[in-house]
N, C-alpha and C positions, 0 to 999 in steps of 0.2 A: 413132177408129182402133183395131184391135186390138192388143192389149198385146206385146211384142217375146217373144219364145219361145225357149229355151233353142237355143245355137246348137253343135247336135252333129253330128258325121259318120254320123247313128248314127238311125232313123226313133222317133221319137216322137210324142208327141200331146197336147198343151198344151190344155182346155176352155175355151171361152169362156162356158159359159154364165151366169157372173155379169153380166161382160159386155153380152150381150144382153137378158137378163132386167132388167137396170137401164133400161134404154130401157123398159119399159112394163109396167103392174102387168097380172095376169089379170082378163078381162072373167068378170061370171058370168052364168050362163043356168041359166034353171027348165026342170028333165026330171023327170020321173017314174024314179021307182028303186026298186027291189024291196025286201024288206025283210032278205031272205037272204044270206050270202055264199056266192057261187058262182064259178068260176072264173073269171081275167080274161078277156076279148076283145079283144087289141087289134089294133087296124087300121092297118098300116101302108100309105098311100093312094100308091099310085106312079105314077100316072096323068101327075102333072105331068111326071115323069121320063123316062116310057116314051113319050109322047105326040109323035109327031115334027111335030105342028103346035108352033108356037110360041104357046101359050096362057100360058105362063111369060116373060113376056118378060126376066128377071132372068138366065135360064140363057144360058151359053153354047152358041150350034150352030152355032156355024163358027169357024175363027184368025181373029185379026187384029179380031175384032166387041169392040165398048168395052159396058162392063158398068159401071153405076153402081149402089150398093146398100151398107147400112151408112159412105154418106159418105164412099165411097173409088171411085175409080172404076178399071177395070181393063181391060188388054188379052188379049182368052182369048188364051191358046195352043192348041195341037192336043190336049194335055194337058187340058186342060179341058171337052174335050167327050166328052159319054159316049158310048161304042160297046157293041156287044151284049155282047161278052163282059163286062162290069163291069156292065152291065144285070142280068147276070144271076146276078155272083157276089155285088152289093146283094141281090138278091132272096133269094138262097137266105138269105144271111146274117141277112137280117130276119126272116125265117119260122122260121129256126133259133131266134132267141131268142124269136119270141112262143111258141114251142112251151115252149120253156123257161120263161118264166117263170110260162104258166099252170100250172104240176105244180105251184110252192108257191104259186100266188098268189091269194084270194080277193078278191072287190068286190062290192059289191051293184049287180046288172046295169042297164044303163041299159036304158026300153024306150021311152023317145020318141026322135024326131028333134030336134035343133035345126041353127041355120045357121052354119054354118064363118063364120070372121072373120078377118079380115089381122091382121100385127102388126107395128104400126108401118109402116117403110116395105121391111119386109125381103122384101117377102112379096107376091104380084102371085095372087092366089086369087079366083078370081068369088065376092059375097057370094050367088050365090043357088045356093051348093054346098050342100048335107044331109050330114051326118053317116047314117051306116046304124045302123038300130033292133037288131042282134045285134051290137052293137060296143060296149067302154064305154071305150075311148078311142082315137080318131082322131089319127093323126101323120101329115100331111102332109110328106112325103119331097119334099126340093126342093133341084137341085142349084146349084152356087155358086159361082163363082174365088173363091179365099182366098191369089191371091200366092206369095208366098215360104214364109207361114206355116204350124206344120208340125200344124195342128190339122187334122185329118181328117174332123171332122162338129160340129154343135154345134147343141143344139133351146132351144128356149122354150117356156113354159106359156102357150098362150092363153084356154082358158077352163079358168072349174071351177063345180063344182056350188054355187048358192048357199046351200044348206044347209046339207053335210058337206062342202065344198070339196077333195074329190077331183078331180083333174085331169079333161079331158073332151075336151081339143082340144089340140093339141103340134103345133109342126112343128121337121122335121130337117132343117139344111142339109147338103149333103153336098159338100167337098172330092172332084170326081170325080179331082182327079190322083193323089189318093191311095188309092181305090180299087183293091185289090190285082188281078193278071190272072187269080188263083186264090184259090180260099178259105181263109183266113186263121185261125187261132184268135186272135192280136193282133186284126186289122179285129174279129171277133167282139165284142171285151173292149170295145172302143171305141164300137161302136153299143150293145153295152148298158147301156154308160156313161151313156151318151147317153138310152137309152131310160130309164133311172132317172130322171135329172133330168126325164123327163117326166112319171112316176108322181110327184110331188111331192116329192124330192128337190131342194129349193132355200130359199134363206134368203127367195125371196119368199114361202114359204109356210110358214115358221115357227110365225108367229105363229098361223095356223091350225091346228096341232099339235093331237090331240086322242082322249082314249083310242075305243077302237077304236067301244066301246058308248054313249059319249055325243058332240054336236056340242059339247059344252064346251070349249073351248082348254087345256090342262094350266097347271097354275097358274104351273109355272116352266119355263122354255123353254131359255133362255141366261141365260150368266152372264159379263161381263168380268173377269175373275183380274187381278192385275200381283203377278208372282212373278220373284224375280231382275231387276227392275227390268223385265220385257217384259210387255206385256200380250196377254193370249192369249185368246180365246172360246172358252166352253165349249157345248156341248151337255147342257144337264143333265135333259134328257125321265129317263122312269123307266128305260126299256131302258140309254139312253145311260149313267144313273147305275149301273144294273146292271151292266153292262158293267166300269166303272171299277173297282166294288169287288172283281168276282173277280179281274179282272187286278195289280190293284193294289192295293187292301184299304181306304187312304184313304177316310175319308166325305168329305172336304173338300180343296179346292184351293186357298191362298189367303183368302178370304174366298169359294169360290163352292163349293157344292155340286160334287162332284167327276162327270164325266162324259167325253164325248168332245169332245176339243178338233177346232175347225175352224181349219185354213188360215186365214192373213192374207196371204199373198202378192197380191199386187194382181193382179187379171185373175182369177183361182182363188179369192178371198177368201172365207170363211164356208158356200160352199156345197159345200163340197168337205170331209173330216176332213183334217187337218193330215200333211203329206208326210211327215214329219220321223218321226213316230210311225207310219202306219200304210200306208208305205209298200205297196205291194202288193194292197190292197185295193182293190177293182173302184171303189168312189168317190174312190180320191184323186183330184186335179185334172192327175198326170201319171201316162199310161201307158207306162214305158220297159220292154219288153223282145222277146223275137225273137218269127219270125215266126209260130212253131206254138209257142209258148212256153206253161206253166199257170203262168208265174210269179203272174200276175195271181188271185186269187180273189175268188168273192162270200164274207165273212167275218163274223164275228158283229160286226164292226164297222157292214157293210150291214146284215145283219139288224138291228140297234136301234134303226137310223137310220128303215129301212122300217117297222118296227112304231110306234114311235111317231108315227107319221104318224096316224094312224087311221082313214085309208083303207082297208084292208086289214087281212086276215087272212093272215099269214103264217108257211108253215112253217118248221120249223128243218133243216126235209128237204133245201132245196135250197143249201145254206150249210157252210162248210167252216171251223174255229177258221184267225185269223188267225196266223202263223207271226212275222212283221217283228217285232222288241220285244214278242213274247212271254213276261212270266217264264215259264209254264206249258210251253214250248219251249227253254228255258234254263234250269231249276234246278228244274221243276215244282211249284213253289209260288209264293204271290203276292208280290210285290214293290213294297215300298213306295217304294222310291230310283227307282224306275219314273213314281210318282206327280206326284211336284214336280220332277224333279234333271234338269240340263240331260241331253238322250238322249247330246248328244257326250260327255258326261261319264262314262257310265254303260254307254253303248252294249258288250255284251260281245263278245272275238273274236273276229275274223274279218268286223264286220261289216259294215265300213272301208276305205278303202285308208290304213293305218298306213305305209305303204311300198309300193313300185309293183311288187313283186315279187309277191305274197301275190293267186294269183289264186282261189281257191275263193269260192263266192258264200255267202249268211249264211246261205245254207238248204242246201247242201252238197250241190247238187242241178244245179251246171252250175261255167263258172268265167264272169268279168268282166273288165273289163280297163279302164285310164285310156285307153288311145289311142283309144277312140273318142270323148273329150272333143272339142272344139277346143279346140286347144293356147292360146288368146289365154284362154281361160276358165280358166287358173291362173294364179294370183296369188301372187306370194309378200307373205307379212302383215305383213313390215317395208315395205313399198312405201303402207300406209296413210297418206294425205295428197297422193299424188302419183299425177298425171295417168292412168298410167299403174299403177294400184293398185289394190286390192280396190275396192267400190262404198261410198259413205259409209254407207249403211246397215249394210254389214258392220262399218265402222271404228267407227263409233260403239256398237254393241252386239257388239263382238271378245269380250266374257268369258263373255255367252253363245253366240253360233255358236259359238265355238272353245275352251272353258275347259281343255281340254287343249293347247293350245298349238301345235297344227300349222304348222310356219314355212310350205306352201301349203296352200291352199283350192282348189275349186272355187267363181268367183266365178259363182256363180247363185242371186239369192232364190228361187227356187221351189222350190230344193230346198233353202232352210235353209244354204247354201252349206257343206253335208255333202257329206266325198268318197265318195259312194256309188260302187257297183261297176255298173258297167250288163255287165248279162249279154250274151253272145256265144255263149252254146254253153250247151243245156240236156242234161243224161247222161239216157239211154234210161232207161224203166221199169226200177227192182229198183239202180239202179247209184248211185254219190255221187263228188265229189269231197273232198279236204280239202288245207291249204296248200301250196299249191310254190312254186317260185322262176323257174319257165321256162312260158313262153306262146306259144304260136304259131296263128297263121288255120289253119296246113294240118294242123295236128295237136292240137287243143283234145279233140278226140271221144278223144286218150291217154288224157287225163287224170282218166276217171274210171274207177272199176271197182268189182267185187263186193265188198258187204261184212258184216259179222255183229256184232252186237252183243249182249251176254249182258243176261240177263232183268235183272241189277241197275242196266244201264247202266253201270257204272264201268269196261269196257272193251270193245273192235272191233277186228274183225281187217278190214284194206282190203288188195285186192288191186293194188300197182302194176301199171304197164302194163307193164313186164320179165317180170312174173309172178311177184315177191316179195310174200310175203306180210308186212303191218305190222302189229303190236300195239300199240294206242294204251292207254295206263292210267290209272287217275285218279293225279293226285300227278305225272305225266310231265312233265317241262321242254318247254314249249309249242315253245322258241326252241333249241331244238338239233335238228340235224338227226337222222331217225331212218331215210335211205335215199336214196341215190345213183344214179344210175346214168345211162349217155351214151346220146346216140340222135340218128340222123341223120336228117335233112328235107332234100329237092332238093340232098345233097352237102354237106350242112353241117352239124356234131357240135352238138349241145345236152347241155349238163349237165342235169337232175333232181334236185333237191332237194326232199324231202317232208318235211313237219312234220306234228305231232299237234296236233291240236285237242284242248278238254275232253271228254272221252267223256262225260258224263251230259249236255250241250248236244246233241252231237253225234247221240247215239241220240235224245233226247227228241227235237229237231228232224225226223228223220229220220222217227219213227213219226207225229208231229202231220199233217206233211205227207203223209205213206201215207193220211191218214183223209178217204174219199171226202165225207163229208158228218158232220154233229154225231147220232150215233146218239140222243141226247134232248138236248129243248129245251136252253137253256145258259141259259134266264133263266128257268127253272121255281121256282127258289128264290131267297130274296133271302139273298145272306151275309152274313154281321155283319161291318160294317168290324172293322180293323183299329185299334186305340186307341192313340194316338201316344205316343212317349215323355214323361214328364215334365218338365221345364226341369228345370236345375240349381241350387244357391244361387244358383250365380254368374251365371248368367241363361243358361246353354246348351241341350244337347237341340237338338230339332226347331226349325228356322226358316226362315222364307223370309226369303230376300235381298231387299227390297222389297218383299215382299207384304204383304197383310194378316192372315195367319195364322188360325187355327183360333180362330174365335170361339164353339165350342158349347160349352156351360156345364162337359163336362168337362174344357177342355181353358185355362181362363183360368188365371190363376198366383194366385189366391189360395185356398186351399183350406180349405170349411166342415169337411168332415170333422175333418181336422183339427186343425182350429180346437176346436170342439166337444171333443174328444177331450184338447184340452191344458185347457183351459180345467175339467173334471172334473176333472183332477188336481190342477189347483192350488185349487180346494176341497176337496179332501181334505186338502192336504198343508197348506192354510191350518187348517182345523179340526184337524189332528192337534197342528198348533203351537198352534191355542189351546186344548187338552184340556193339553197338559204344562205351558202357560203355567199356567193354575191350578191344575194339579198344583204347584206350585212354591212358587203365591200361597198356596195352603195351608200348604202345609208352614211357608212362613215364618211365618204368623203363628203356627203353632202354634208354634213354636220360642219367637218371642219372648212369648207367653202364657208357655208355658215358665219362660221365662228370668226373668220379671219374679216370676213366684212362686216361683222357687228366691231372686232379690232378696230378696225380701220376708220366708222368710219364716230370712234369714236375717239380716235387722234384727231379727225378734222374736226371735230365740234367741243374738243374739250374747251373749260377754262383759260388752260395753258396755252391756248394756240392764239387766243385774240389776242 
């Protein structure tokens, strides 16, 4: 069965592709392949979909028709069947990205045919289909009833190349109810989501990792951490490791070379980067936001993941810095409390629901709102133990989800049961929002407006919606109001309360996300970690909470230098005491020589002697 999916008022997109991928490993097949990299080709084959014979017998074409397939069986609805207009806003939408991802994408081209193959039992595909000879990978498009669930397409890697095990064969299932009745930038983010995990984005193909120029597998791939008593998997390829160190400086995590953590969330697990962290990034395993939204980017989080695949050559051209827990968008330096220290812990303003008032989104670039939760999905965290409580996974590890203490949660593990902000309203090109205390559906597009930030960042001037202009400063009281004012909606008065956020977050944020794409590589140089603090006498400093700490040779607690250094001294200071010591032993004995011949030769000359 497919894994149960976050239940919101509010359209999302939960991947299965772990999921399905666990049902059955990639066949390989022997093709001839060029030795160059050249742009991709991919093929996205729509035949099954477009095909109004029933040569798919898995698809739904008509209500009421039962559909058995992934061991669930189903009743189409009218919803379920595809009509022209979704025909063709798949289409556009799939052509859009193979366009797009050939601009950064190279592969060394495939130039034989080989023969398409099922997978498992999800898949109804004649075996004596060809792959096409100007194609280097083949995604059968094949549509699917998925229920209630709010997963909207979901592919597998069917075959790859026995060599350099570059994908070669993918198919996409596609959710037609969810198919939107116009074209979408969300639908977009989604199938290329989708289309990523078929370029070899998946933990089935890990192990096959391998730099770009050799079929060698990289030596270290993954690594298990347990830090704060959780165990987390790491990503520790070299891009991945690069990655870590600019953002956050750390060579090490734990006991594991420091990299990109993946997702444990069950159904999302490993093949996905961890929600929690990288929120927003075209790979995580949930995509929430609106319809025409750019919340979503491809980020140099995808980039390190794609590169070290070594499959491809790819540029840094078509990739944008990831903005979610960014220091470099918060304080523009790297950050090491970023590295180990729980996110809820660390997480800076604004980028939370701290209180249900506070609707500006972390990137100050739309607002959010809790109501589009289901209300049965907050939990208050004294309710832990009882029926009617947070989920035991939460209760049992409460001091990492929650280490600051939120009396509710959002009880959902897929998202780390963080009360994140699910956006609702993105501000037009050039415009921001920042803190208020008042939200409304019919007037959200108020609440942002024009604004200016000086070249040092330590202050912005933001236009309310009244037409008052705000000054926000560094050193500013976050939590007192800095502007008022009343406003009516359908006959009913709304108050206005505006807060200042950090100006150097605020600007930093503001410019990272203005940046169309990474004007040079972002892993063209390796940066020198960051060298953790020393322990204290008392045994303090740097620590993980159940981890296993920093085991490279500079960072153990007994120290040669040191050592070395004291040890010098106390041969000298031992030799200087025995240079006075026989200074001493001299002296004495002269004294008493001395002394026995002043004796002496005062028997020869006494009195008594004449």
């Amino acid at each position: 069965m497919f894994l149960l999916v976050i239940a919101m008022k509010y359209a999302a997109h939960t991947c299965i592709h772990e999921e399905l991928q666990s049902k059955k490993e990639p066949d390989e097949a022997e093709v001839d392949l060029e030795s160059d990299f050249k742009e991709i080709r991919i093929n996205y084959d729509l035949k099954y979909v477009n095909n109004a014979n029933n040569d798919d017998t898995l698809k739904c074409t008509k209500e009421n028709g039962k559909i058995t397939w992934n061991n669930t069986e189903y009743i189409c609805s009218a919803e379920d069947v595809i009509n022209e207009s979704k025909k063709e806003v798949l289409t556009s939408t799939l052509t859009e990205i193979s366009n797009q991802l050939k601009r950064f994408i190279k592969v060394k081209h495939v130039t034989t045919q080989y023969s398409l193959k099922n997978y498992d039992n999800l898949k109804d595909i004649k075996e004596s289909d060809k792959s096409e000879t100007d194609k280097d990978l083949h995604i059968s498009v094949l549509s699917r009833p998925f229920g209630d669930l709010e997963t909207a397409a979901a592919t597998v890697i069917v075959q790859i190349h026995k060599k350099t095990k570059q994908p070669l064969q993918a198919v996409m299932f596609i959710n037609v109810k969810k198919i939107p009745q116009y074209k979408e930038t969300r639908y977009t983010h989604i199938l290329l989501h989708e289309t990523l995990h078929a370029l070899g984005v998946s933990s089935s193909m890990f192990n096959y990792y391998h730099p770009v120029n050799s079929n060698t597998p990289h030596e270290n791939i993954t690594c298990v951490a347990n830090v704060h008593d959780y165990q987390s998997t790491y990503l520790i390829t070299p891009n991945a490791h690069k990655f870590a160190l600019i953002h956050y400086g750390y060579e090490k995590v734990g006991n594991c070379q420091s990299g990109i953590e993946l997702d444990n969330s069950e159904g999302i697990q490993k093949s996905h980067p961890e929600f929690r962290r990288y929120y927003t990034d075209m790979l995580t395993g949930i995509i929430l936001e609106t319809s025409n939204s750019s919340l979503y980017r491809l980020s140099d989080v995808s980039l390190a993941i794609l590169r070290d695949t070594g499959f491809y050559d790819v540029s840094h051209t078509g990739f944008k810095p990831i903005i979610w827990y960014n220091p470099l968008a918060i304080t523009g330096e790297r950050n090491t409390s970023f590295s180990e220290n729980i996110p809820n812990d660390v997480y800076p303003e604004n980028y939370i629901l701290t209180n249900r008032n506070d609707h500006a989104m972390f990137d100050f670039n739309g607002v959010g709102n809790f109501s589009y939760y289901d209300g049965d999905q907050w939990k208050a965290t004294s309710d832990c133990g009882n029926e009617s409580g947070p989920d035991s996974e939460y209760c049992q590890h409460s001091e990492f989800y929650n280490p600051v203490g939120y009396t509710t949660i959002f009880n959902e593990k897929l998202v780390d049961y963080t009360n994140i902000k699910i956006p609702i309203y993105e501000c037009p090109t050039g415009k921001a929002a920042i803190p208020t205390t008042k939200y409304l559906d019919l007037d959200s597009k108020g609440l942002c407006g024009n604004y200016s930030c000086t070249d040092d960042n330590s202050q912005f001037t933001f236009n309310a919606s009244d037409g008052k202009q705000i000054t926000c400063k560094t050193g500013d009281n976050h939590s007192l109001i800095v502007h008022s004012y009343q406003h009516s909606v359908g006959g009913t008065t709304f108050k206005y309360d505006y807060f200042c956020p950090d100006p150097k977050q605020f600007c930093l944020t503001r410019k990272l996300l203005g940046q169309s794409s990474f004007d040079t590589d972002p892993f063209a140089s390796n940066p020198p970690p960051i060298p953790r603090p020393s322990p204290s006498p008392k045994g303090g400093g740097e620590s993980n909470s159940g981890g296993g700490g920093d085991t490279s040779p500079n960072s153990k607690s007994f120290n040669w230098q040191l050592f070395v250094i004291i040890m010098i001294i106390l041969d000298v200071v031992v030799f200087v005491i025995g240079i006075i010591a026989l200074a001493i032993l001299y002296r004495k004995k002269k004294d008493e020589k001395a002394e026995e011949e002043d004796s002496y030769s005062e028997y020869m000359y006494s009195s008594d002697s004449i």
